[in-house]
ZAFI-851699 format. One record per residue (C-alpha): residue in one letter; chain; y, z, x. Coordinates in pm, 1 decimal. Layout:
! residues N
type:A&mol:A&yy:Y&zz:Z&xx:X
...
END
This chain:
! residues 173
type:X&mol:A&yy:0.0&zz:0.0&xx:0.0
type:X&mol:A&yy:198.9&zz:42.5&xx:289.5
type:X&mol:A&yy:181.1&zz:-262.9&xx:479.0
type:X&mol:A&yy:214.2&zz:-455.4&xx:123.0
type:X&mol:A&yy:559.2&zz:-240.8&xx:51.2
type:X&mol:A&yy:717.3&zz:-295.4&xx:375.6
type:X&mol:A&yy:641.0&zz:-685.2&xx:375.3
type:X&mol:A&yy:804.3&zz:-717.1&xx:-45.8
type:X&mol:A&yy:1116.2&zz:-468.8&xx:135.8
type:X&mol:A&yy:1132.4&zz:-745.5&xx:397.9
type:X&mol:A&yy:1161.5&zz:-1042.6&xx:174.0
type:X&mol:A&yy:1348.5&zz:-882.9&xx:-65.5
type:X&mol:A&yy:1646.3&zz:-806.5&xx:243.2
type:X&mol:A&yy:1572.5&zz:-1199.4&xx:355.0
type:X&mol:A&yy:1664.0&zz:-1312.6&xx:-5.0
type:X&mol:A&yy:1935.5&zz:-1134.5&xx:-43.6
type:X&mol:A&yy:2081.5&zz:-1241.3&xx:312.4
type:X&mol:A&yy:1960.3&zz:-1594.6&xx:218.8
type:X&mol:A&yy:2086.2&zz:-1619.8&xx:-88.5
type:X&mol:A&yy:2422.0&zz:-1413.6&xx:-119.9
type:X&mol:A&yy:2575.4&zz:-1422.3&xx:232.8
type:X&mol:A&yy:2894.5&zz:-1581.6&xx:55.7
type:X&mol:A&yy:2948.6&zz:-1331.8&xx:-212.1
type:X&mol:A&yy:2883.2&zz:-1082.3&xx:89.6
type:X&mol:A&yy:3162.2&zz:-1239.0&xx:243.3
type:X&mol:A&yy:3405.9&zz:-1296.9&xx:-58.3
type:X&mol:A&yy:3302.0&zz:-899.3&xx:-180.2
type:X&mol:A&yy:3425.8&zz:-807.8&xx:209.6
type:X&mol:A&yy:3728.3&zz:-1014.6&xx:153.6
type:X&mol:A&yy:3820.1&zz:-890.1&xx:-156.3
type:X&mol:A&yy:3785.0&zz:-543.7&xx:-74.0
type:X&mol:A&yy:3972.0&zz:-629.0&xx:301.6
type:X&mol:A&yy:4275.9&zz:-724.7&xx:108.2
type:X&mol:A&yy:4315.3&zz:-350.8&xx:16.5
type:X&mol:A&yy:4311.0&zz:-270.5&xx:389.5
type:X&mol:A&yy:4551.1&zz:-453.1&xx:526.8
type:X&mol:A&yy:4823.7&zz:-425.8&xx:208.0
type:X&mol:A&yy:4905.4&zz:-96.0&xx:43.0
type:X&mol:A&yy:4616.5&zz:12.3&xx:-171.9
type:X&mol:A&yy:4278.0&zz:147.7&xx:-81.1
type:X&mol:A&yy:3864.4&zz:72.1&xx:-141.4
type:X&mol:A&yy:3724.1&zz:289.6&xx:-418.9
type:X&mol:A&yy:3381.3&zz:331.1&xx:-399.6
type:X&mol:A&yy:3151.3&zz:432.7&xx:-770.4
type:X&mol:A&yy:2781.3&zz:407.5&xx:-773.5
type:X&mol:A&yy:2581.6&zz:489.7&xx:-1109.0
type:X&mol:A&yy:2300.5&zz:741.8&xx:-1037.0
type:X&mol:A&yy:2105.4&zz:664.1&xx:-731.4
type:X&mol:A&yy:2361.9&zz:370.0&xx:-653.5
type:X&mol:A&yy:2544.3&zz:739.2&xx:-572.3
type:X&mol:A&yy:2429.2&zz:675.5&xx:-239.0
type:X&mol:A&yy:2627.8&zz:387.8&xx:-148.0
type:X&mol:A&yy:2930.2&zz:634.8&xx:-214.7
type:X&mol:A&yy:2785.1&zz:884.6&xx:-30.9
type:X&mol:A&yy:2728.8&zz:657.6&xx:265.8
type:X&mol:A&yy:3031.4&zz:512.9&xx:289.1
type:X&mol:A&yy:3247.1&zz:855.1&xx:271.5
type:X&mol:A&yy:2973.3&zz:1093.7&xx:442.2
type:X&mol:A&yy:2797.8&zz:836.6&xx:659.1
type:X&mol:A&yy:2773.8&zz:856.2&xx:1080.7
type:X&mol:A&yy:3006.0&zz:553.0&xx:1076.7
type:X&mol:A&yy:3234.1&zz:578.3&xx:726.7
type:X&mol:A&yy:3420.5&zz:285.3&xx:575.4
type:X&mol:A&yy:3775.5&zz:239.0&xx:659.2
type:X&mol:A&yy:4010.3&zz:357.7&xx:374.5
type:X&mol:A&yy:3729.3&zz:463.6&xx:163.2
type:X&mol:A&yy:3753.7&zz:698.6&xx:-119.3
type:X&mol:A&yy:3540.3&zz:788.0&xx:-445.5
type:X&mol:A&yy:3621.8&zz:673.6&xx:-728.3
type:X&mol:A&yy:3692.4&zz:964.3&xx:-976.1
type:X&mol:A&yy:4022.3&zz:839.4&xx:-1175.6
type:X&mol:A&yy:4040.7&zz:507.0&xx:-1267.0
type:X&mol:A&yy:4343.8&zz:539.2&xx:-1455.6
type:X&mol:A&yy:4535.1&zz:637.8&xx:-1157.8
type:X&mol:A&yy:4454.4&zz:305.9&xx:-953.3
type:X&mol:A&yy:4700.9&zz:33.3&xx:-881.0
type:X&mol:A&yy:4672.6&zz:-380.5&xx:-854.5
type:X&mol:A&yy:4678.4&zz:-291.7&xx:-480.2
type:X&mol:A&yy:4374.5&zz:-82.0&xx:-494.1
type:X&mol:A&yy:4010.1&zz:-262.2&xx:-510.7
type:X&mol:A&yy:3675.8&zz:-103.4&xx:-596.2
type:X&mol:A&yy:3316.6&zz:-104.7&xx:-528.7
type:X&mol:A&yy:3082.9&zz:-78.1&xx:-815.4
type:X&mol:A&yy:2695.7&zz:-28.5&xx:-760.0
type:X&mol:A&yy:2466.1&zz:-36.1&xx:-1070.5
type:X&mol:A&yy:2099.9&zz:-45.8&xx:-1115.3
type:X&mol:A&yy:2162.5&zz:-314.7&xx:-1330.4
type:X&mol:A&yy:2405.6&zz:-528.0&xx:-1430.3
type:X&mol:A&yy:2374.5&zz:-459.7&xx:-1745.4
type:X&mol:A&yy:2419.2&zz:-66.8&xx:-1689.3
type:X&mol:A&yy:2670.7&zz:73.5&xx:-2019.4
type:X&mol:A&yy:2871.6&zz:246.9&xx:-1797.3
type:X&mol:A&yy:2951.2&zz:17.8&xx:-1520.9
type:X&mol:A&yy:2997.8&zz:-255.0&xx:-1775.1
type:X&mol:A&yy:3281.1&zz:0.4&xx:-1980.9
type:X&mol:A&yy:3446.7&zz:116.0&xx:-1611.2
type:X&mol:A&yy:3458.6&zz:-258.7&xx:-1504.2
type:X&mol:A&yy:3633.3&zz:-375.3&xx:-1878.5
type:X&mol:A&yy:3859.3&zz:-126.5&xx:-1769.5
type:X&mol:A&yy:3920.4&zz:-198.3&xx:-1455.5
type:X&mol:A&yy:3996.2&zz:-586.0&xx:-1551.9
type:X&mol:A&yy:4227.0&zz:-458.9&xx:-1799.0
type:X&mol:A&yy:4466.1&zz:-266.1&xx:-1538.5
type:X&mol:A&yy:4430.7&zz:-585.6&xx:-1319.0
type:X&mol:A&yy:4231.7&zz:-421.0&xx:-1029.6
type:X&mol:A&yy:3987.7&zz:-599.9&xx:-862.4
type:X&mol:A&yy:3608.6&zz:-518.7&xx:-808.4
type:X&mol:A&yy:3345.1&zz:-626.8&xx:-614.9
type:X&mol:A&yy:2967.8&zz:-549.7&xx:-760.0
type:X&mol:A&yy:2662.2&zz:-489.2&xx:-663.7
type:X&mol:A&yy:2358.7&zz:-471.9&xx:-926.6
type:X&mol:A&yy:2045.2&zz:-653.0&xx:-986.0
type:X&mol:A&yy:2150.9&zz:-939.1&xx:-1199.0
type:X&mol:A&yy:2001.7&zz:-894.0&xx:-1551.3
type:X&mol:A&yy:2005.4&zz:-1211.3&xx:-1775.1
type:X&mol:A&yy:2061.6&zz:-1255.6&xx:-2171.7
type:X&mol:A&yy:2124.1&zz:-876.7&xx:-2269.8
type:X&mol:A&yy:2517.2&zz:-856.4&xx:-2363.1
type:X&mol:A&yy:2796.3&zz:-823.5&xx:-2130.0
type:X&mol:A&yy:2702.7&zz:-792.2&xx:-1783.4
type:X&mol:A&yy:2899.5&zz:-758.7&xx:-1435.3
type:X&mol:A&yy:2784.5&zz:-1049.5&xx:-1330.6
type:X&mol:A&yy:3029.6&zz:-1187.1&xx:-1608.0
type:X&mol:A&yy:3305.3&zz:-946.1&xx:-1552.7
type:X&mol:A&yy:3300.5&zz:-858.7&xx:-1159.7
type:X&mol:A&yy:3555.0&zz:-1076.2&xx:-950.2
type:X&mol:A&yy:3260.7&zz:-1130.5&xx:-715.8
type:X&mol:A&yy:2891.0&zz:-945.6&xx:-785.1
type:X&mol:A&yy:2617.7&zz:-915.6&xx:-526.2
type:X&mol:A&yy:2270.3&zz:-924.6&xx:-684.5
type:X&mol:A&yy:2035.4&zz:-707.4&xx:-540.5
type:X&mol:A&yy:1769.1&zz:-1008.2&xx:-641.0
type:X&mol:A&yy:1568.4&zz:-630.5&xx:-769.0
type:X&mol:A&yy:1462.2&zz:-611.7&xx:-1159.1
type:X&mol:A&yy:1098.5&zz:-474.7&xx:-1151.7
type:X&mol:A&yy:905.3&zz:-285.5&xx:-884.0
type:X&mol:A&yy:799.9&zz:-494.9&xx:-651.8
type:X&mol:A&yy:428.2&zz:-384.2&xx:-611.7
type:X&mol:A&yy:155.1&zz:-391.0&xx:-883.0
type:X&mol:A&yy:73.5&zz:-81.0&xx:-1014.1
type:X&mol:A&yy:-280.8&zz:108.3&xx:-1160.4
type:X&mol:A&yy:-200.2&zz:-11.1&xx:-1503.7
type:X&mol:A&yy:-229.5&zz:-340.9&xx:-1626.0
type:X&mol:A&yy:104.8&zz:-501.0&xx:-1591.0
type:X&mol:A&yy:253.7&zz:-164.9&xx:-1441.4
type:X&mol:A&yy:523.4&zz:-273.4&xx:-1167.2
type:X&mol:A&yy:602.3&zz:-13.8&xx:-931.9
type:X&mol:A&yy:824.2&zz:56.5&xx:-634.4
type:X&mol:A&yy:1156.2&zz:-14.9&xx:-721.3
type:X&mol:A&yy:1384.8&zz:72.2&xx:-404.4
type:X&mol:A&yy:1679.9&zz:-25.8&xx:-593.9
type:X&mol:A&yy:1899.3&zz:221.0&xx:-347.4
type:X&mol:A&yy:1784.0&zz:39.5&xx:-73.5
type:X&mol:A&yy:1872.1&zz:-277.2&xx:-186.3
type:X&mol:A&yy:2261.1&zz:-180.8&xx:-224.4
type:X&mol:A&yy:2294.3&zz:38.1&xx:102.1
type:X&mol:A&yy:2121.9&zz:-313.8&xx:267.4
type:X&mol:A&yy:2385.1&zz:-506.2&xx:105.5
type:X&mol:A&yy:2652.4&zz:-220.9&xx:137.6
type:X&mol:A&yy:2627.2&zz:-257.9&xx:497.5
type:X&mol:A&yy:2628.8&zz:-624.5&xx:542.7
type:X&mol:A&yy:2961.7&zz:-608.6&xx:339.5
type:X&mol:A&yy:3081.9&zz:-325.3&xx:566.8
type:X&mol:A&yy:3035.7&zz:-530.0&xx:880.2
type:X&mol:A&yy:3182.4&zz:-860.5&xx:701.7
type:X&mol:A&yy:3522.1&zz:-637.2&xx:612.8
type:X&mol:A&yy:3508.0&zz:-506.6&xx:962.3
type:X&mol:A&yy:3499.9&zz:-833.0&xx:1168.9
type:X&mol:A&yy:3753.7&zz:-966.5&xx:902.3
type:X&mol:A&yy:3989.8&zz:-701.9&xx:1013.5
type:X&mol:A&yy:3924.2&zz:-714.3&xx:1388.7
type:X&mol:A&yy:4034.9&zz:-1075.5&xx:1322.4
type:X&mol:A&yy:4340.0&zz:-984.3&xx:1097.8
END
């Protein structure tokens, strides 16, 4: 079980290199743009998406002008904001992201992209990341049982290609 989880892990961090290195890069842009004007990066993850926030403020190496997200009503057009869901499709990253597009702030998210169930943040994000990560990724004891779902590890992968996008960006700037 092992071997089998570490070689679906693998793939899964190919794909999403693979298949969203530009939204990696646009997400890092967006969020840069908050850096080098006058706002800062606000950082919300939705229950074990937690530890993206976590990482990013308490980490060995923290991201620059990083802050949790606890008010949105206080943020400004300069501000921009991180928001990592299980799922796209997640009730209360889809309400905090409605609101967000209604003060005019912009968001990058990250969430495994979740087709045909209502409003989504694939629809509303200014860029979204999918985690490519909807079921477990290993067969379970049950018939048709899916298990391992390292949905966390999925975002803190793409959390940190994102980090060192925004960082070469602004070595550049």
């Amino acid at each position: 079980m092992i071997k089998m989880f570490t070689t679906q892990l693998s793939g899964l961090f190919n794909r999403i290199a693979d298949k969203e290195e530009f939204s990696i890069e646009d997400g890092a842009r967006l969020l840069a743009q908050a850096t080098v004007g006058e706002g800062s990066i606000y950082i919300k993850g939705f229950a074990e998406m937690e530890s993206v926030t976590l990482e990013a403020l308490s980490g060995h190496e923290p991201l620059p002008s990083a802050k949790a997200l606890t008010n949105a009503d206080a943020l400004t057009v300069a501000d921009r904001v991180l928001l990592v869901s299980r799922f796209s499709t997640d009730e209360e990253a889809v309400a905090l992201a409605k609101q967000l597009s209604d003060q005019g702030v912009a968001f990058t998210a990250i969430s495994g992209a979740v087709s045909g169930e209502g409003e989504s943040l694939t629809d509303l994000a200014d860029i979204h990341i999918d985690t490519k990560l909807i079921k477990g990724m290993l067969p379970g004891e049950e018939l048709g049982e899916r298990v391992g779902f390292p949905s966390s590890m999925a975002a803190l992968y793409i959390y940190y290609l994102i980090k060192f996008s925004l960082e070469e960006m602004l070595e550049e700037y």
